[in-house]
C-alpha positions in Angstrom: 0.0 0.0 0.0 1.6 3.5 -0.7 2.5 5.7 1.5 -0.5 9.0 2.5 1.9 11.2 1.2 2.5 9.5 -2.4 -1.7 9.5 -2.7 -2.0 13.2 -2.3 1.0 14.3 -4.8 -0.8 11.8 -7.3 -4.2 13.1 -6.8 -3.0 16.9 -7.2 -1.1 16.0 -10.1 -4.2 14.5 -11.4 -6.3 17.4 -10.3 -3.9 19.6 -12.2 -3.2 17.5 -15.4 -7.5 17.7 -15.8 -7.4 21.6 -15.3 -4.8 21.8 -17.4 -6.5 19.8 -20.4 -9.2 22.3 -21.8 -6.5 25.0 -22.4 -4.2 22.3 -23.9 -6.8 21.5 -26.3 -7.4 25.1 -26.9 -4.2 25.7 -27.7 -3.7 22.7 -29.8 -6.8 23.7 -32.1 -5.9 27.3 -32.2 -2.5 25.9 -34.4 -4.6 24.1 -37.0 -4.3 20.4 -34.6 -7.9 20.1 -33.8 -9.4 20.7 -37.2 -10.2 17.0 -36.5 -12.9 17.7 -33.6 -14.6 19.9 -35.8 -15.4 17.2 -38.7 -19.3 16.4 -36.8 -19.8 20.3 -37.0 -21.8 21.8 -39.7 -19.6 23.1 -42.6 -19.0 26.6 -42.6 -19.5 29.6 -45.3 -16.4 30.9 -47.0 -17.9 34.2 -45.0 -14.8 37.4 -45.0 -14.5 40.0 -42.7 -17.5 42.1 -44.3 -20.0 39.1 -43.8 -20.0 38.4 -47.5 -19.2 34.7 -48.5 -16.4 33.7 -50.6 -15.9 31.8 -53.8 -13.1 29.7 -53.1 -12.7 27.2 -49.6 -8.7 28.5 -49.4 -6.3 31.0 -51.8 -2.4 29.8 -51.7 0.0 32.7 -50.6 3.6 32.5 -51.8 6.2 34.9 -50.1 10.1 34.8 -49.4 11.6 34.9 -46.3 13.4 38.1 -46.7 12.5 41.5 -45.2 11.8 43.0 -48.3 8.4 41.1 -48.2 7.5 42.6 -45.0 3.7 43.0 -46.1 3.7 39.2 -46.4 5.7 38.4 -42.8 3.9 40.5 -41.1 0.3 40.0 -42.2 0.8 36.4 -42.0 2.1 36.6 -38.4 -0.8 39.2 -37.0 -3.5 37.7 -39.0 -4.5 40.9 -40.5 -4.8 38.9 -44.1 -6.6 35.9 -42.8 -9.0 37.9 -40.6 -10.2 39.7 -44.1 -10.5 36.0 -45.8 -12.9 35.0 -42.7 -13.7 31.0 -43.5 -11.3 31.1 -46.2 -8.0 29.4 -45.3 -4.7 30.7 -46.3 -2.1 28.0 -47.2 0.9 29.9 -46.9 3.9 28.8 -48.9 7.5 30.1 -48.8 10.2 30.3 -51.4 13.5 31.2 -52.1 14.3 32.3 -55.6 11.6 34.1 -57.8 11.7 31.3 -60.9 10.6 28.0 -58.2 8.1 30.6 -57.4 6.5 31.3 -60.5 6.9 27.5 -61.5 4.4 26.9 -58.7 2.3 29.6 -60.0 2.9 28.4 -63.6 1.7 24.9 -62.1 -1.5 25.8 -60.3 0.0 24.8 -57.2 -0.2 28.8 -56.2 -2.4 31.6 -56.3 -0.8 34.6 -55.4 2.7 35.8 -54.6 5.4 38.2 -53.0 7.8 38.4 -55.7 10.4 40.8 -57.2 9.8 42.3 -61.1 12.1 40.9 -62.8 11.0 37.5 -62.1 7.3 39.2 -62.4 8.5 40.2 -66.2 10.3 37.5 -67.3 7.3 35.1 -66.4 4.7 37.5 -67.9 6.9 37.8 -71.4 7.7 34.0 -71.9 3.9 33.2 -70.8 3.4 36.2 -73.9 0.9 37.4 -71.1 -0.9 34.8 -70.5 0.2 33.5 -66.7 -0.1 36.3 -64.5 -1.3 40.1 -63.2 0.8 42.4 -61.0 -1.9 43.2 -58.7 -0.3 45.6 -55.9 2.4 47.2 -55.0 4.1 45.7 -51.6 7.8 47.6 -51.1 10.7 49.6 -52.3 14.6 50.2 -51.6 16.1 47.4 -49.4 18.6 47.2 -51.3 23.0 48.2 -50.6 26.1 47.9 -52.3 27.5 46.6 -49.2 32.0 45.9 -49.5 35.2 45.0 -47.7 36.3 48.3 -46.6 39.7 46.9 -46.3 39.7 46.4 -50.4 37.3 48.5 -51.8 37.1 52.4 -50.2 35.5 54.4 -53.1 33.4 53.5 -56.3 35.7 53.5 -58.8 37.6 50.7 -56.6 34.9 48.5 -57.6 37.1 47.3 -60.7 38.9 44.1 -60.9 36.7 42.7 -57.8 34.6 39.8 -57.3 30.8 41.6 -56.5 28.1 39.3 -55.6 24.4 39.4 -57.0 21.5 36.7 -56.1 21.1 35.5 -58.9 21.5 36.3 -62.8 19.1 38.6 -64.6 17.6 38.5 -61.0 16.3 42.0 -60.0 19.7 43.2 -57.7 21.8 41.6 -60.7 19.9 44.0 -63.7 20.4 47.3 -61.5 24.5 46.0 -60.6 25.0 45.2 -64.6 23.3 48.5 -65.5 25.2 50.3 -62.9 28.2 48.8 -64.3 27.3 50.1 -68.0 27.0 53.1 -66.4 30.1 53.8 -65.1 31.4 52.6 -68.8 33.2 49.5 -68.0 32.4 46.0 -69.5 31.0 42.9 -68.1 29.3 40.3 -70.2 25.9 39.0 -68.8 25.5 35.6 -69.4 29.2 34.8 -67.3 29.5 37.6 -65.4 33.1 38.5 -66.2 34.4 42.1 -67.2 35.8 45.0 -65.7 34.5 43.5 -62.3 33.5 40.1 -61.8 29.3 39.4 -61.1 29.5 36.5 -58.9 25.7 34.9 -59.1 25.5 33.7 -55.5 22.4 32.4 -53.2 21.8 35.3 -50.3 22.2 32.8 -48.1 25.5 31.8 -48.8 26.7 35.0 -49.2 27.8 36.1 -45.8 30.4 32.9 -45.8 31.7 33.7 -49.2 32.0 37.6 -47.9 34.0 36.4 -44.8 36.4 33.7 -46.4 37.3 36.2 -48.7 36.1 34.9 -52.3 33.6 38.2 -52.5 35.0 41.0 -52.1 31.1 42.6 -51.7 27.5 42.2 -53.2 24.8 44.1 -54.3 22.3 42.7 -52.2 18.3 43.1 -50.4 18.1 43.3 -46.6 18.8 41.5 -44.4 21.9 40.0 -46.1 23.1 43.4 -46.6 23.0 44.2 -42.8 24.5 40.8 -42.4 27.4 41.9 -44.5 27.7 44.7 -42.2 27.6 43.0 -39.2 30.6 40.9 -40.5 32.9 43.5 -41.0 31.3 45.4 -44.2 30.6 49.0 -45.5 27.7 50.5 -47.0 29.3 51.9 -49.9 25.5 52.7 -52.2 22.2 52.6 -51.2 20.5 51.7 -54.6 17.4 54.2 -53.4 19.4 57.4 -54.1 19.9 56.3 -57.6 15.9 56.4 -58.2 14.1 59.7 -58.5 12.2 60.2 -55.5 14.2 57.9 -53.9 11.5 54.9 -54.3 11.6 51.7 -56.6 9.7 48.7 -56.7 11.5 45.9 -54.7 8.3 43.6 -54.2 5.2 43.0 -55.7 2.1 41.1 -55.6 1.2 39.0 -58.4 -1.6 37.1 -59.1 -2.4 33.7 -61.1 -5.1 34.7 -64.0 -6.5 31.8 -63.8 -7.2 32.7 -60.2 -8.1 36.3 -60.6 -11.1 35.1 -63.1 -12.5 32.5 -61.0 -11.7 34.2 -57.6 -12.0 37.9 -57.5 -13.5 38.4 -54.5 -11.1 36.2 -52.8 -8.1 38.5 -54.7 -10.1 41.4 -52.6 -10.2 40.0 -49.5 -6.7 39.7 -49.6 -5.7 43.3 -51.0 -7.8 44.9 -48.3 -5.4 42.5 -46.0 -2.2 43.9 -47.7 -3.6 47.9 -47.7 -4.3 47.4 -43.6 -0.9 45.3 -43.1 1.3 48.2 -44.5 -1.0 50.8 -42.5 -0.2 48.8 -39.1 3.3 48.4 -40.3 3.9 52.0 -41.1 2.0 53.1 -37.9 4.0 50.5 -35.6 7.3 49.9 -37.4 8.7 48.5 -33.6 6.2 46.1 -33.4 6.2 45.8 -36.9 9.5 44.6 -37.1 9.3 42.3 -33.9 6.6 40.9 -35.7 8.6 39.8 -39.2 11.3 38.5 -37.1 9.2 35.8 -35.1 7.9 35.1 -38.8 11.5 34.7 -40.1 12.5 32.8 -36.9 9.4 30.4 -37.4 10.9 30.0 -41.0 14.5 29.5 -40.5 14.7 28.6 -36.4 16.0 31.8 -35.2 15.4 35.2 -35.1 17.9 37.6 -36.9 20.2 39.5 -34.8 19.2 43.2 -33.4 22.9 44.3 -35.3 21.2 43.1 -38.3 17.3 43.9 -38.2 18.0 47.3 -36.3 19.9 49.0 -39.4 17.7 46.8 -42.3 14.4 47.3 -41.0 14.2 51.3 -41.8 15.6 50.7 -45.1 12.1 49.1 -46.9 9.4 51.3 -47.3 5.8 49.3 -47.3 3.9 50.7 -50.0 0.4 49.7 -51.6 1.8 51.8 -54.9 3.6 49.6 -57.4 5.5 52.1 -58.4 5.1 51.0 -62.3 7.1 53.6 -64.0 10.1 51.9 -62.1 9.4 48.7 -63.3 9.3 50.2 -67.2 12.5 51.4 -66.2 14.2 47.9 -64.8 12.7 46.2 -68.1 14.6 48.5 -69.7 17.8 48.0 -67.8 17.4 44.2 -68.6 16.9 44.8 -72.0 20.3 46.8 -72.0 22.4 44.2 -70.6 20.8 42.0 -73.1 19.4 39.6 -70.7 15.9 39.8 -72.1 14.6 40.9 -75.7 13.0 44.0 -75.6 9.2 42.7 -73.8 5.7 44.0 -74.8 4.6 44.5 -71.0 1.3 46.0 -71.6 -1.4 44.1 -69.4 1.0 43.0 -67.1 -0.6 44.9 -64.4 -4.6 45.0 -63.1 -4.6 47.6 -60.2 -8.9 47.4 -61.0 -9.7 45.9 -57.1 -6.4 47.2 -55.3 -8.0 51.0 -56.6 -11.4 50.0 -55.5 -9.6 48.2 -52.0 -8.1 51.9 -51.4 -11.2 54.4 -52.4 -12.7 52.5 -49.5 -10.2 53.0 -46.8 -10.1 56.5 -47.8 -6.6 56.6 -50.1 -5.5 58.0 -53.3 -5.6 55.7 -56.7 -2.4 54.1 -57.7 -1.0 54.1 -61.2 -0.3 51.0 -63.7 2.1 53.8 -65.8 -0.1 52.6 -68.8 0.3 49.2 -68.5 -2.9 47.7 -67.4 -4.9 45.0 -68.4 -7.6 46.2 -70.9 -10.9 44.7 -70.0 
């Protein structure tokens, strides 16, 4: 027979292991794990946030894990998005290069997407624009010409070094080669060699090659530019002060056709998601920020650094506008360094719901630069 004393620890541990069961369960279905309970309920409307129902059970959202897609991090991690999709679920879905991305958008397995222009142009020209729709605008800047200081101290240095770029014809890769033009030296696009040497390396790799030496910088998006930093590196050009009014578009959000057809309401929901995301972000940038970093550290297992978010976060501004003219103006860069033919981008953009999504919270029109879709 056990002792008195055994029977009473048992019988509080029971008492506290059944108090403690309802929340576990509450916590366990409020992550998605006790979708299972709910199969003997009735099955609910697709009903949004404005009590209408919704044409489609879920809409798959593509984003990268980079603070340039902010809008995405951050409206995933508060809910703002989901709460204007009501019933409708959101399978999120994060990528790392812009082509895997539009290959899942190309393959039906995605809906809508956080993506940079150049992939957004190269997709719409070889699709002869058939695939997808810019839809919104999400950032701009984010972007640094970040160097060993040790090697490189002024521009001009920048010849006869090894310069990293993510990726080739990738949008930081057309604005380094058309930098390069500028400055009249030679490099040829297809292997990156010239007058200075375009390494095409993965962001994430970057920081190693930057601190073994084989880089000797990179033109680069937050946060691996902050990451350069915090390794040793100098800001030597913030790629904003070479843009009139100091804004260009870094991210946008496109939109299968397919999807915008069948689903517009859905495409709604979510743009009046994205248009109150970037008002809580540019209202509360601290929380804001702490906010993308538990995304990225749900992503990647850690958050970044404060020496690295701290400096990158003020850099990107979150912006509904697409900024379109700037986009003519990269297509035009890439056609330059002969990366792409010269591309007939007219349609390439339907800003018809985001306009409608801003007249009702009150905000000025934004322009497609007289490339939108004809109706």
């Amino acid at each position: 027979m056990p002792a008195i004393g055994t029977s009473a620890k048992t019988l509080r541990r029971s008492l506290v292991a059944a108090a403690a069961l309802p929340l576990l369960i509450g916590a366990l279905a409020s992550c998605g794990y006790g979708s299972e309970a709910a199969k003997d309920d009735a099955p609910k409307a697709n009903v949004a946030a404005d009590g209408k129902k919704l044409s489609a059970s879920e809409v798959r959202i593509g984003y990268f894990p980079n603070l340039t897609h902010a809008t995405a991090l951050v409206g995933l991690q508060e809910g703002l998005i989901a709460k204007e999709l009501g019933a409708t679920a959101i399978k999120p879905q994060a990528f790392n290069a812009g082509p895997s991305e539009i290959e899942a958008l190309n393959g039906g397995s995605l809906d809508i997407g956080f993506i940079g222009p150049s992939p957004s142009i190269n997709a719409y020209v070889k699709s002869k624009g058939s695939n997808l729709r810019i839809i919104s605008g999400s950032a701009s800047g984010g972007v640094k010409l970040v160097v060993n200081p040790a090697k490189i101290k002024t521009l001009d240095d920048l010849k006869g070094k090894n310069i990293a770029t993510p990726q080739k014809g990738n949008t930081q890769d057309v604005a380094f080669l058309n930098w390069i033009a500028e400055k009249g030296w030679k490099v040829d696009p297809e292997s990156g060699k010239g007058d200075v040497s375009v390494v095409r390396t993965d962001n994430k790799v970057t920081p190693d090659a930057f601190k073994s030496g084989s880089i000797d910088g990179a033109w680069v998006p937050e946060p691996t530019a902050s990451k350069l930093v915090s390794d040793g590196g100098a800001v030597l050009l913030d790629e904003t002060a070479l843009w009139p009014d100091k804004k260009f578009v870094i991210t946008n959000i496109i939109v299968s056709q397919k999807f915008l057809k069948e689903h517009p309401d859905v495409v709604e929901a979510v743009l009046t998601g994205t248009v109150k995301t970037n008002e809580w972000i540019n209202a509360n940038p601290e929380k804001a920020k702490a906010s993308a970093n538990a995304k990225l550290a749900a992503e990647s297992g850690k958050p970044l650094d404060a020496k690295v978010i701290d400096p990158a976060w003020p850099s990107i501004l979150l912006t509904d506008d697409p900024l379109a003219s700037t986009l003519k103006t990269q297509a035009e860069w890439a056609v330059k360094a002969k990366l792409i033919e010269q591309p007939d981008l007219n349609g390439i953009y339907d800003l018809t719901l985001l306009n409608k999504v801003l007249k009702a919270a009150g905000k000025p029109a934004v322009s497609d630069a007289g490339l939108g879709a004809t109706k």
